[in-house]
C-alpha positions as CSV (number, residue, x, y, z in Angstrom):
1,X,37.0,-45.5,20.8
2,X,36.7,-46.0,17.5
3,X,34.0,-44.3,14.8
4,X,32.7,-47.7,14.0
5,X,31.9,-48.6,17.3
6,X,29.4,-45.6,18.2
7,X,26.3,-46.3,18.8
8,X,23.4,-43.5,19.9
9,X,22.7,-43.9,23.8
10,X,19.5,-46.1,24.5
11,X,16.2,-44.2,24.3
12,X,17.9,-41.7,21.8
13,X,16.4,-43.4,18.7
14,X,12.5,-44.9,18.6
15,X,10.7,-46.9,15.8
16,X,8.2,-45.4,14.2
17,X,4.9,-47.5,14.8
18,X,3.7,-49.7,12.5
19,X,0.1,-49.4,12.1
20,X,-2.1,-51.7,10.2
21,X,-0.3,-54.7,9.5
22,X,-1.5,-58.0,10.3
23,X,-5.1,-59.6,11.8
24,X,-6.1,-56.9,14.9
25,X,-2.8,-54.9,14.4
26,X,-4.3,-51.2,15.4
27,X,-8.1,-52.2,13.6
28,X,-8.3,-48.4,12.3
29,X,-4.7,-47.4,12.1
30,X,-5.4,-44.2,13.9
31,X,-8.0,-43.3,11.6
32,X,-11.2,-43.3,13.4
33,X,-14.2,-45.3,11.6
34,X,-15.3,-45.1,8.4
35,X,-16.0,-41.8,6.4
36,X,-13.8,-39.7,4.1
37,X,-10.6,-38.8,6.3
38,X,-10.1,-42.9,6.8
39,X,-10.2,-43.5,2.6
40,X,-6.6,-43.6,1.2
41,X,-6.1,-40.1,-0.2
42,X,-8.9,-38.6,1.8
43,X,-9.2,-35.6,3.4
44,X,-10.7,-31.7,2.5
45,X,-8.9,-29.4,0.4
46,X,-7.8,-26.4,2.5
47,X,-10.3,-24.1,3.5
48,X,-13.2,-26.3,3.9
49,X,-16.0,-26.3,6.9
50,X,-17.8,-29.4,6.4
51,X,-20.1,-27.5,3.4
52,X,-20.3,-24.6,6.0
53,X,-20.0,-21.5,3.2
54,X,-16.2,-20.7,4.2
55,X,-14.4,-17.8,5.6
56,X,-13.0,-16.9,1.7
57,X,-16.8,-16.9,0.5
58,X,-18.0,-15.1,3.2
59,X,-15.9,-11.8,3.1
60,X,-16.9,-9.5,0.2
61,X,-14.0,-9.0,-2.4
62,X,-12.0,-6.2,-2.8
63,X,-14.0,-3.3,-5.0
64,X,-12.3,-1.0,-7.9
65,X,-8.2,-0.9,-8.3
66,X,-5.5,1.0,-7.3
67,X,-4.3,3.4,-10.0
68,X,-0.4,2.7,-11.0
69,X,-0.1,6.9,-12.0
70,X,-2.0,8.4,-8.9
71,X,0.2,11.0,-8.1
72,X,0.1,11.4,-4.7
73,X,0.2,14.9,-3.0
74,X,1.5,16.7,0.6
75,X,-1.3,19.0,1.7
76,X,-0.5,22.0,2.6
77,X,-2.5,24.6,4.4
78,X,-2.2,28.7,3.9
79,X,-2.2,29.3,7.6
80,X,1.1,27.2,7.4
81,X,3.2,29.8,5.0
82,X,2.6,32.6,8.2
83,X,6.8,31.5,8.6
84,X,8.2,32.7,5.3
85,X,8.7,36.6,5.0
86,X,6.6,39.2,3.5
87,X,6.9,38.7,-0.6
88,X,9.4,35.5,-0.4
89,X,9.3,33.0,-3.4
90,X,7.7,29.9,-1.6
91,X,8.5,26.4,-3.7
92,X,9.3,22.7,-2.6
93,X,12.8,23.2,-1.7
94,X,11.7,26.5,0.4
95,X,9.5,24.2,2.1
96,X,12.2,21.6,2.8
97,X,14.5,24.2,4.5
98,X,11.6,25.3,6.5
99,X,11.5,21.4,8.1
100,X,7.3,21.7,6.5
101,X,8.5,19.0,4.0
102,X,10.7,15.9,4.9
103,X,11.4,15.7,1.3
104,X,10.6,17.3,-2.0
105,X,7.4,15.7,-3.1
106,X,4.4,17.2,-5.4
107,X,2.8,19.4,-2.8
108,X,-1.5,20.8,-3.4
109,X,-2.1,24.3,-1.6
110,X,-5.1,24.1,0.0
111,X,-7.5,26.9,1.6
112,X,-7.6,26.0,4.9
113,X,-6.7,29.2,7.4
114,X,-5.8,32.9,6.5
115,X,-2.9,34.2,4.8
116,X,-1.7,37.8,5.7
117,X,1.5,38.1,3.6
118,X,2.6,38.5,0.0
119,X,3.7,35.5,-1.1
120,X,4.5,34.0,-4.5
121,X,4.3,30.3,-4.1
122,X,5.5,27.4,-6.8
123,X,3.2,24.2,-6.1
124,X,2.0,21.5,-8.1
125,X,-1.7,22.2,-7.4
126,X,-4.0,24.7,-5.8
127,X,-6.9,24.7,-4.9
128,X,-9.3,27.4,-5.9
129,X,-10.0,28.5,-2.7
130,X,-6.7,28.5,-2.2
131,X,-5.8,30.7,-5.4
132,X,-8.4,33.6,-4.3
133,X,-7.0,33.6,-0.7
134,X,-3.7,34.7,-1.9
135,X,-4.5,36.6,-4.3
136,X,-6.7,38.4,-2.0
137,X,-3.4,39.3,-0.3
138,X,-1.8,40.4,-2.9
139,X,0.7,37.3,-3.6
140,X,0.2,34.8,-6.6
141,X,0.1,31.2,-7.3
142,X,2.8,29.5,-9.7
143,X,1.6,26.4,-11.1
144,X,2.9,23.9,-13.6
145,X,1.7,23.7,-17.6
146,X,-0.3,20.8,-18.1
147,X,2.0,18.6,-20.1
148,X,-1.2,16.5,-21.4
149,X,-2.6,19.9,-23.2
150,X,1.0,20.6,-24.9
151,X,0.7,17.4,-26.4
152,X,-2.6,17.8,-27.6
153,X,-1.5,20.8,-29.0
154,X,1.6,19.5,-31.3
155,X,-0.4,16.8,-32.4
156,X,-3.3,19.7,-33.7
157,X,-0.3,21.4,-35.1
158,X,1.2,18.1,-37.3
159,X,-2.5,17.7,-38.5
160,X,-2.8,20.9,-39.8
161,X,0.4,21.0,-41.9
């Protein structure tokens, strides 16, 4: 046997069919009668029901954006910080050891439940509810110095002098 002499096995390879060529030779090629899809280069664009409004006009668009600095927070709940002991420093990585958090992430205190202990707790945000709740039991609320106001500030300061 020799490479040259190979050929495929019978019924292996078929011809494509000619259409169109010659008198009575497949009349409409496999095109149907006249109309748009038999011209040469005809046919509708993608997305078009036969001046139907389409599926893309139909559904309203998408309203607003989504905001590239939204700082996304963990919500947690007073009746949550029951687990920590009476006048413990609660903070992210307290959290964390506590399994509350999966991961240290900006965290909001909310007001949701009761709070019976003395707690002073380190979050990114409160809310006010929250604040007066833990006050109310004698703990207090730690939360960050707005950056944006400490650069208001300098700039004030370089005006001035």
């Amino acid at each position: 046997m020799k490479q040259n002499t190979l050929k495929p096995t019978p019924g292996a390879k078929k011809d494509s069919k000619r259409v169109g060529r010659g008198r009575y030779r497949g009349t409409y090629s496999g095109r149907g009668m006249k109309g748009q899809k038999a011209r040469t280069g005809g046919g509708v664009r993608p997305g078009f029901e036969g001046g139907q409004t389409p599926l893309i006009r139909r559904i309203p668009k998408l309203k607003g954006f989504k905001n590239p600095n939204r700082i996304e927070y963990f919500p947690l709940n007073l009746n949550k910080l029951d687990i920590f002991e009476d006048g413990a420093n609660v903070d992210v990585k307290a959290l964390v050891e506590k399994s509350i958090l999966k991961k240290e992430m900006p965290v909001k205190l909310l007001g949701s439940g009761e709070l019976s202990k003395k707690l002073t707790i380190t979050v990114d945000s409160a809310s006010q509810s929250a604040i007066k709740k833990v006050e109310k039991a004698g703990g207090k609320v730690v939360l960050p110095e707005d950056k944006k106001g400490k650069v208001k500030a300098k700039k004030e300061e370089e005006k001035e002098s």
